[in-house]
C-alpha positions in Angstrom: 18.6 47.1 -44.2 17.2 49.6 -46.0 14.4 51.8 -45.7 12.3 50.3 -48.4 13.2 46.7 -47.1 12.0 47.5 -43.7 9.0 49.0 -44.7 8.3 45.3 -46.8 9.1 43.3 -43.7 7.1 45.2 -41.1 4.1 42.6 -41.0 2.1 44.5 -38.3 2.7 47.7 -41.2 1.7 45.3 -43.4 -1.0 44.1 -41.8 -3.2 47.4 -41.2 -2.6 48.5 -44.8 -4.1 45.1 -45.8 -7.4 45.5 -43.9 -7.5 49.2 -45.2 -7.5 47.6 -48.6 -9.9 44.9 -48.2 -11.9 47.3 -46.6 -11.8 49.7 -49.3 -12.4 47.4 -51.8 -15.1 45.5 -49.8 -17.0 48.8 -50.3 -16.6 48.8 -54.1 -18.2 45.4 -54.4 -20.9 46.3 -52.4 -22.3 49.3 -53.4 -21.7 47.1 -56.8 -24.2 44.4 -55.6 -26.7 46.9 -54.9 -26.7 49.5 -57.0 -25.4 47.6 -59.9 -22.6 50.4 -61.0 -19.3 50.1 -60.4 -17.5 53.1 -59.1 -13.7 53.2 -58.3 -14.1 56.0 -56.2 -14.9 54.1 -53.6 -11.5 52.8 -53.2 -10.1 56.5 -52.2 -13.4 57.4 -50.2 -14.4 57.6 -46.5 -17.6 56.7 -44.6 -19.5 53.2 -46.1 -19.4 49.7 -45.1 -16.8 48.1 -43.8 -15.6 50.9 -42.0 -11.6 50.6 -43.1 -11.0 53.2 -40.2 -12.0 50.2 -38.4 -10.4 47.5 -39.9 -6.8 49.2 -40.4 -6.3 50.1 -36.4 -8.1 46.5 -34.9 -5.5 45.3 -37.8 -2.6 47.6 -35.9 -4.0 46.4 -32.1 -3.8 42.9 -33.3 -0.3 42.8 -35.3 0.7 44.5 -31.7 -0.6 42.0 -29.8 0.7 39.2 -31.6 3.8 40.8 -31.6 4.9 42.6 -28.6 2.6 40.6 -26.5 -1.0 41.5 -25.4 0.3 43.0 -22.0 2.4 44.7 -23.7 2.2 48.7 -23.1 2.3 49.7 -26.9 -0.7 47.4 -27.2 -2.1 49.0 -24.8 -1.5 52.3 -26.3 -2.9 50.8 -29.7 -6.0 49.6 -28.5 -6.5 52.9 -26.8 -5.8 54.8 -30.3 -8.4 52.2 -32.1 -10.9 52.8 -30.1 -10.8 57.1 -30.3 -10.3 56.4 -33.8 -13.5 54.2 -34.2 -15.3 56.6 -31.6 -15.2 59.7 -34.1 -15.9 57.4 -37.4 -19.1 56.8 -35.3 -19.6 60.0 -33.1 -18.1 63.1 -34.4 -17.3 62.2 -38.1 -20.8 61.1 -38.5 -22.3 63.8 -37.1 -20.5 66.3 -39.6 -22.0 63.9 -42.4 -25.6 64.4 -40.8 -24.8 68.6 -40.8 -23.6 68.3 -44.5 -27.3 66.5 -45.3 -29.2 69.1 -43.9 -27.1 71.9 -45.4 -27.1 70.5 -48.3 -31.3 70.4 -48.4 -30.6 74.2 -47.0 -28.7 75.1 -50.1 -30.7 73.3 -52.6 -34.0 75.0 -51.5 -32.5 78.1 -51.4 -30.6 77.6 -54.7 -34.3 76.9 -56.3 -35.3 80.7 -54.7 -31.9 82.5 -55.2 -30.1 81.3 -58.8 -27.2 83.0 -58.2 -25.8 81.1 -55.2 -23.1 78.5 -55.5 -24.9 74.6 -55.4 -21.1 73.1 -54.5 -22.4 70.3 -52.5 -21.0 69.2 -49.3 -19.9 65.5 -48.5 -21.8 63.9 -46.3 -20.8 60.5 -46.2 -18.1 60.9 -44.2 -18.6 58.6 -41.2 -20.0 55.6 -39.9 -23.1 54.0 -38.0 -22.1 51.5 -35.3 -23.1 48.3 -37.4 -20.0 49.7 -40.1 -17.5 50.5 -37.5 -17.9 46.9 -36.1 -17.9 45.1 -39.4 -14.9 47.2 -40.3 -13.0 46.0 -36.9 -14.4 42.3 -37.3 -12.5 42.5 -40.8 -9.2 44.0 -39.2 -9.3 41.8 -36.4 -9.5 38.5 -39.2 -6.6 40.4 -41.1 -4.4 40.6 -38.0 -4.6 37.0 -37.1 -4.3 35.5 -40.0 -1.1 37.9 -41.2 
């Protein structure tokens, strides 16, 4: 088998990069229904709603599950990685969005005093509020069962 051919046939693989995707592209049509543009870049970008942190490791834990068995210890150990990962999208990631909003507002008002400074803007949608962490898992966790 080769390595390519593995890769294809790994469905629990498969399965997390799926709900990444939907995710992602989930986020595209949304920001489309309400702000009427369309903008590609959310395909590539992190932070928004569905959280596709979310989705892709309840996607993982689920393919696990199903596959290995749900007393299984690498479910265990995948369930365990989901939930630091979906922690920090909602904790520490979204934290260092709030810090780039106010630096931002810092920079801006000073950039009104001081022309000469820089106005390279930070990113600051970089994490997630609860409500898009859970939306993001609901979608991985419909993604894993039905793959």
């Amino acid at each position: 088998m080769s390595i390519i051919s593995g890769i294809l046939d790994n469905a629990i693989l498969l399965s997390a990069m799926m709900a990444w995707l939907i995710a992602q592209v989930l986020k595209v049509i949304i920001n489309f229904s309400i702000h009427r543009t369309f903008d590609v870049g959310f395909l590539f970008s992190s932070g928004g709603f569905p959280s596709s942190h979310s989705a892709t490791v309840s996607a993982l834990s689920i393919g696990v599950g199903k596959y290995y068995g749900w007393n299984s210890p690498i479910f265990a150990v995948a369930v365990i990685f989901g939930m630091i990962v979906m922690y920090d999208a909602a904790g520490v990631r979204r934290a260092a969005g709030k810090q780039a909003e106010v630096i931002n507002q810092l920079v801006q008002e000073l950039y009104q005093q001081m022309s000469h400074l820089s106005q390279e803007r930070l990113k600051e949608l970089i994490g997630h509020t609860p409500f898009e962490v859970f939306a993001g898992a609901i979608v991985g966790i419909i993604v894993g069962i039905l793959m």
